[in-house]
N, C-alpha and C positions, 0 to 999 in steps of 0.2 A: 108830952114826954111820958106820962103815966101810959095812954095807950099805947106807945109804942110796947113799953116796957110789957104790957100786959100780954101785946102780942108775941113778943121773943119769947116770955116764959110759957104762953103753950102751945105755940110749935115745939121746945124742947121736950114739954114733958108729953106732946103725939110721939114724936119719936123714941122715946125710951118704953113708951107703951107697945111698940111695932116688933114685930118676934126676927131674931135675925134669918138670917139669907141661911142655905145650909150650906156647911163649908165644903173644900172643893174634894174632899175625901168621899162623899159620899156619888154611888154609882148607881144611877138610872137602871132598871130594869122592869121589863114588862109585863105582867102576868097574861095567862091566856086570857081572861075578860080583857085585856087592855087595859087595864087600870097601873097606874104609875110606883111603881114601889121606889123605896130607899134600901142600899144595901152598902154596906162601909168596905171599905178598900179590903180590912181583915176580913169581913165575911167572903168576899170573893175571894182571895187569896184561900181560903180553906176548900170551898166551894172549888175551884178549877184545879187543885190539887185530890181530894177525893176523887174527881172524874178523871182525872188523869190515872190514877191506883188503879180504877176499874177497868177501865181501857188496857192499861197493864195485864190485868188476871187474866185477861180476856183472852188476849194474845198467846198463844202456844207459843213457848219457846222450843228449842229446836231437841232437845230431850222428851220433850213431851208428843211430838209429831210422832212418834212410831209409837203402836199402844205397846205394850206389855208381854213376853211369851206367858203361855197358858202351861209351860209344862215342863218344855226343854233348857230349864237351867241344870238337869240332870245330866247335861251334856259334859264330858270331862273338859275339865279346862286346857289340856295340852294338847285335845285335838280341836279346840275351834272348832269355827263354823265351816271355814270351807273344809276341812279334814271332814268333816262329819259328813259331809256333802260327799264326798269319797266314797267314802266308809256306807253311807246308804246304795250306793253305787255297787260297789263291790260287791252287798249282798244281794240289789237284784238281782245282779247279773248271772252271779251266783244259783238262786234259787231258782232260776228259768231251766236253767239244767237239773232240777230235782221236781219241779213241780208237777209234773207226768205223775212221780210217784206220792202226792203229799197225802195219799189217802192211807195208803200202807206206811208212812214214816210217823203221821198221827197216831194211827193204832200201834204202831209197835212201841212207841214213845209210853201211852195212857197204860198199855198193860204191863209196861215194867213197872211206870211208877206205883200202880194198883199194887202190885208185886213187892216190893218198896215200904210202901205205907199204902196197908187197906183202910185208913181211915179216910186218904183222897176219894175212893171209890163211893164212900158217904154221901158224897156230895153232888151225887147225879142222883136223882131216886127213883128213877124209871130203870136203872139197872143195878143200884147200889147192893143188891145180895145176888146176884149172878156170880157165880164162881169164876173166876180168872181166864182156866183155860176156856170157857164155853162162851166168852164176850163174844170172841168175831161170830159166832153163829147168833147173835142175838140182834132182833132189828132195830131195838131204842138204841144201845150200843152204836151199832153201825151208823144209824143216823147222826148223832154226835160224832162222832169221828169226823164226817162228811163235813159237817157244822163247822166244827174247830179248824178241820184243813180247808176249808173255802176263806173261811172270814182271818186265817193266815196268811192265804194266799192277795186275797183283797187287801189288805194291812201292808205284805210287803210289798207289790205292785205300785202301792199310790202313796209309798214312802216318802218319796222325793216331794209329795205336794206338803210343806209344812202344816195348812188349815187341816187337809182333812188326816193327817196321822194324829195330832192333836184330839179330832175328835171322836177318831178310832179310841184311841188311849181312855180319852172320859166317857166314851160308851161302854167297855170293859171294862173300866172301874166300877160303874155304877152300878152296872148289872151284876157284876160278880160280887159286890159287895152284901146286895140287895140279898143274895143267897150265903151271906156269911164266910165268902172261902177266903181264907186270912193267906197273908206272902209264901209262906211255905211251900206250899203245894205249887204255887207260881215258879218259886226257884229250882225246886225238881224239875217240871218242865222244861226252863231254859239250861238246866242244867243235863237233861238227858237229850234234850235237841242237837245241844251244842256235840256230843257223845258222837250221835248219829250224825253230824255236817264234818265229823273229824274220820270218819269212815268211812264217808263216799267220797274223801282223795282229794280235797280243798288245800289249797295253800295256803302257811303260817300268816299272810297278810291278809286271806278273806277270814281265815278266822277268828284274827284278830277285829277284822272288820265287823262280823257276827256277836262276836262277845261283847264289845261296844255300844252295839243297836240293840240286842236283848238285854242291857244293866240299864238302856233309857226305859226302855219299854217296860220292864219289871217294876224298875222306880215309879211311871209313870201310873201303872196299875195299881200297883199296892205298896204305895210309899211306906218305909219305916215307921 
């Protein structure tokens, strides 16, 4: 009787010596070596929720699928987008019947505003002390002229392509920054252009159309 007794008490105390099972909370996972980890119900639960977030970020939502304009929020809000689209319209169309002349509409434009405010004329210095009336006989002069109505001409032709007006816009920004000429002198321009497209016989709706496309363009240069 004693052996048996001896035998029951250490089987009991193997067993209370033995580590338990791990419980059923606990989740198998594999490392790259293969080696066997333990990971509890909550760690994964955390785990497949951060990945899930990520995956989220990730995803472009349907706001974020078209980037950003670069320029054209100067657009007036009561004419939209397709009115603007119009409205660029109307000034090609427009300008194809002026563009013959855009070399004499330039110079007539630069020598009033000279005329105006000789402080604009400052800011070319390959002609800035040439006297007013003796510009068009002068060849830096002329060449500017040529300069300014080409790369107008280029601007309002490829209007209609929204990238490259954009990048018309931030190349005349840059560059005219680069030489210091502040909004002023910009507004005279579109303000004595507009002068000159109101006197070679345009209708209240193209020039309506003009005045709209030179307050983007003007913003777009030389913002406030």
């Amino acid at each position: 009787m004693s052996l048996k007794l001896a035998l029951f008490f250490s089987i009991v105390a193997c067993i209370n010596a033995c580590p338990e099972e791990p419980i059923a909370t606990e989740i198998a996972t594999h490392s790259e070596e293969g080696s066997c980890n333990l990971r509890s119900s909550h760690d994964e639960s955390i785990a497949q929720n951060t990945l899930r977030s990520i995956v989220q970020e990730r995803q472009p939502c349907s706001a974020d699928i078209t980037p950003p304009h670069r320029g054209l929020s100067q657009v007036p809000e009561h004419v939209g987008e397709k009115g603007w689209l119009y409205q660029i319209h109307d000034v090609q169309r427009s300008w194809r019947n002026l563009r013959n002349d855009r070399y004499s509409i330039v110079s007539s434009i630069l020598v009033r505003l000279f005329k105006e405010n000789d402080r604009a004329q400052t800011f070319f210095s390959k002609f800035a002390n040439v006297p007013v009336e003796s510009l068009k006989d002068d060849h830096e002069y002329n060449k500017q002229v040529a300069l300014v109505a080409d790369r107008l001409d280029n601007i309002i032709t490829a209007m209609d392509d929204k990238v490259q007006l954009l990048d018309n816009i931030d190349y005349m920004k840059r560059s005219h920054i680069e030489r210091g000429i502040p909004r002023g002198p910009w507004k005279d321009f579109s303000r004595i252009l507009f002068d000159v497209l109101g006197s070679a016989g345009m209708s209240s709706k193209e020039l309506n159309s003009w005045k709209s496309v030179l307050t983007v363009f003007i913003n777009g240069i030389a913002p406030v």
